[in-house]
C-alpha positions in Angstrom: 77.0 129.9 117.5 77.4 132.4 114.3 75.5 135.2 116.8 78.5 134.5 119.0 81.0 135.2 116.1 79.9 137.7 115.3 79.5 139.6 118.7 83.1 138.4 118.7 84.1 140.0 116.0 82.0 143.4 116.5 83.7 143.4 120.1 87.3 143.5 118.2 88.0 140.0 119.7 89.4 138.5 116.6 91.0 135.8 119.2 87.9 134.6 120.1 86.3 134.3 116.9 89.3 132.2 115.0 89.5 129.9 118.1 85.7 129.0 118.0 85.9 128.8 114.3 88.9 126.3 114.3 86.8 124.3 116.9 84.0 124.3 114.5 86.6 123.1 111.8 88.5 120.5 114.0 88.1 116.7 112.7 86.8 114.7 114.9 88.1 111.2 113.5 90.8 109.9 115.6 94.6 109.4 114.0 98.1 109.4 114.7 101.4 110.8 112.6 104.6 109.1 112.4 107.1 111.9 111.5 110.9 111.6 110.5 110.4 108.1 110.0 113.6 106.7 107.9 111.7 104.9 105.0 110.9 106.2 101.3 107.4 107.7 100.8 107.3 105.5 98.1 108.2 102.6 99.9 105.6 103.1 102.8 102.9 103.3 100.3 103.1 100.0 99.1 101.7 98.9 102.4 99.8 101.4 103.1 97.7 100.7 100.2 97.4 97.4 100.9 95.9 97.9 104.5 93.2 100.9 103.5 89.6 100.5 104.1 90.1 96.8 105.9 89.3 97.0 109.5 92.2 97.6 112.7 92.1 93.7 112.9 92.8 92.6 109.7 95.1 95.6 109.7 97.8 94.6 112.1 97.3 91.1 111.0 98.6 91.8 107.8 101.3 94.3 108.7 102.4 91.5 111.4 103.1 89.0 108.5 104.2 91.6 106.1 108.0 91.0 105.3 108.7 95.2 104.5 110.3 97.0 106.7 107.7 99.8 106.3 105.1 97.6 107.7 106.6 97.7 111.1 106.7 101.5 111.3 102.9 101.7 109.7 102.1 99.3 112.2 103.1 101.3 115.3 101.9 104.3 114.0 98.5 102.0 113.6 98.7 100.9 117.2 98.8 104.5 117.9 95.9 105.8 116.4 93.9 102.9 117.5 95.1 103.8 121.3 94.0 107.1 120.4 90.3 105.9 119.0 89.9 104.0 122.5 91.6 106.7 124.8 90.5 109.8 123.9 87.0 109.1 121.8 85.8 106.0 123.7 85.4 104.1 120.5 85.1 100.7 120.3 87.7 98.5 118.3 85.3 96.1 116.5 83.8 98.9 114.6 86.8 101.3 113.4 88.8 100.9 110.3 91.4 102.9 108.1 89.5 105.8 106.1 92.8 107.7 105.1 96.2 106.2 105.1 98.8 108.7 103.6 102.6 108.8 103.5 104.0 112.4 102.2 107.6 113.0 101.8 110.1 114.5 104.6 113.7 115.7 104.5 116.2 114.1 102.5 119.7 113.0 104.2 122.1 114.2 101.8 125.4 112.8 102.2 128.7 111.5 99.9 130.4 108.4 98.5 133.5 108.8 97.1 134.0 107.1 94.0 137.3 106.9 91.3 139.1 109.4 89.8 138.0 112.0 92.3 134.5 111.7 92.2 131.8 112.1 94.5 128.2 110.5 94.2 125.3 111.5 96.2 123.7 108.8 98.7 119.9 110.2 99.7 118.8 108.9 102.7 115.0 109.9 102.5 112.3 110.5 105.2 108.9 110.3 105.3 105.7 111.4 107.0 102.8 109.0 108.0 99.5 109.8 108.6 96.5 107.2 109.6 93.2 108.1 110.3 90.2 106.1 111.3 86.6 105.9 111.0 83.6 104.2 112.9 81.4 101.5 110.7 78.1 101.9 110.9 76.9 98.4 112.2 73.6 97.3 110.0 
């Protein structure tokens, strides 16, 4: 594969080489983003932590039972990636679990509440993105 690259690359065909190099570099784990979704980073943590490294099963289990409202949105965003693992990798669901579950900040709504004497206070109506990728277990 590096002969290729760099035949590529004598050649001039710069294309060629960066899109065999971000194939090379591609992750192969199966996941699923939930973008824009209208709860704090903060607050989506909290159950994010609690579900990572437990298995899809015990997973949804817990976000069923959770009373957050972040555990609704993690657990559709959970749904998805395990509909990814099956779909698209042909994994089976007995053996995946949660390797990385991460929840990094989006936009901030801004907006304004009028208050006495004239003044305005700021209400911020914050975003977030999540991110859950799984793994295989080895079975042994």
């Amino acid at each position: 594969m590096a002969e290729q690259n760099q035949e590529a690359l004598k050649k001039g065909n710069r294309g060629k080489y960066k899109r065999t190099v971000r194939n090379l570099n591609r992750d192969s784990r199966p996941q699923a983003h939930g973008k824009f979704l209208r709860v704090s980073d903060l607050k989506a943590r909290v159950v994010l932590n609690q579900i990572k490294n437990k298995d899809v099963k015990t997973a949804l289990a817990l976000l069923t039972y959770s009373p957050r409202y972040a555990s609704e949105l993690v657990e559709k965003v959970l749904r998805s990636a395990i509909a990814n693992a099956e779909h698209n990798l042909g994994m089976d669901l007995d053996t995946l679990f949660i390797e990385e579950a991460i929840a990094n900040k989006g936009p901030v709504m801004k907006r304004i509440r009028p208050k006495a004497k004239g003044r305005a206070y700021p209400i911020l109506k914050r975003t977030s993105h999540i991110t859950i990728i799984l793994n295989e277990r080895k079975r042994g």
